[in-house]
N, C-alpha and C positions, 0 to 999 in steps of 0.2 A: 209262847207261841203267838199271843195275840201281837205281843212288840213288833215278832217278825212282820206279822201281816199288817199291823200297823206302820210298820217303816216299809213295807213292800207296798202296802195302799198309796204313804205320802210320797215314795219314791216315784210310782208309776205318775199320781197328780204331778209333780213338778215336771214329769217329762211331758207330758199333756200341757203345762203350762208353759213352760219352753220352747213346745214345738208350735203353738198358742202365739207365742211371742215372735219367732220366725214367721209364722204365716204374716203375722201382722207388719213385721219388716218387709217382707219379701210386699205384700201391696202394696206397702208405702215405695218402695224400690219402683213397683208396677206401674203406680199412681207417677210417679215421677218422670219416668221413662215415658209414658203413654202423654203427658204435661210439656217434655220435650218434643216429643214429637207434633205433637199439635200446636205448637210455639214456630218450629221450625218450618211448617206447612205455610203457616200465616206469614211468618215473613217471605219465605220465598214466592208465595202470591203477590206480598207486598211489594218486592223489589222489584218481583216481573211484572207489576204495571207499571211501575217506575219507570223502568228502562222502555215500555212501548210509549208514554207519555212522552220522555226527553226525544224518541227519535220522532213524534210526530208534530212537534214543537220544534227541532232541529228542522223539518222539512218544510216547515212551513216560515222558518226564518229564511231558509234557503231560496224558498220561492219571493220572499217581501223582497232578499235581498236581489236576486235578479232583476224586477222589477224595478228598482231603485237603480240597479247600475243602468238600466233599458233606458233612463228618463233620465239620467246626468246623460249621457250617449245622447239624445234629443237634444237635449239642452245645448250641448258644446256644437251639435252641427249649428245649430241655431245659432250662437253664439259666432264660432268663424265665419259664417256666411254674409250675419250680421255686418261681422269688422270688415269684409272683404267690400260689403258693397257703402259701408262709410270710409274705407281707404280709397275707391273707384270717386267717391264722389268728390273727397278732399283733391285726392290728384287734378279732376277735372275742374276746380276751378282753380285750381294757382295755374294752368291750362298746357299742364302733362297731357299727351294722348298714349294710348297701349299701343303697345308694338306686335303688329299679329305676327311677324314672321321671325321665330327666335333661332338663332343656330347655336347647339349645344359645342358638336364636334366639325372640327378645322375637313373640309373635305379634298382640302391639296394635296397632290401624289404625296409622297414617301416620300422624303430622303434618308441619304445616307449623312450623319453629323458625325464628322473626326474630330477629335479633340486636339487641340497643340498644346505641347508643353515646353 
């Protein structure tokens, strides 16, 4: 009788230690899961400053870049106005004068033009 209750003592311990063992997986499982998830939090914090950093770095190239085409734009009026009044002055000394009254289109009636062949 004692055998019994001694394999029925070490029987019930190993299941105490078994079930011992499971708890200890199952936290390790818990610890893991919960390590995930606090991994996953951090980066998606992470990414989402990322992406509000790159759009307010995009907008503010966007703005350099307007500003930049504003002053090439300045530049080139400056630039033809420039050539326009050193072409005015070349003209007038080989002593070309402008011609203020230009006519683009012919203002003679109609005709009728038949062709012969």
């Amino acid at each position: 009788m004692r055998e019994v209750q001694s394999f029925a003592l070490s029987k019930s311990i190993l299941s105490i230690m078994n079930k011992s063992r499971d708890k200890i997986t199952y936290s390790k499982a818990t610890l893991g899961c919960l390590m995930l998830l606090v991994l996953s939090i951090v980066l998606y914090l992470y990414f989402l400053n990322m992406s509000v950093v790159h759009v307010v770095m995009r907008t503010e190239y966007t703005q350099e870049q307007n500003t930049l085409r504003t002053e090439i734009a300045m530049l080139e009026a400056r630039y033809i106005e420039s050539q326009h009044t050193i072409a005015a002055r070349i003209s007038s000394l080989q002593g070309y004068d402008t011609d203020v009254a230009k006519i683009f289109v012919s203002r003679e009636p109609a005709s009728l033009v038949l062709r012969d062949e």
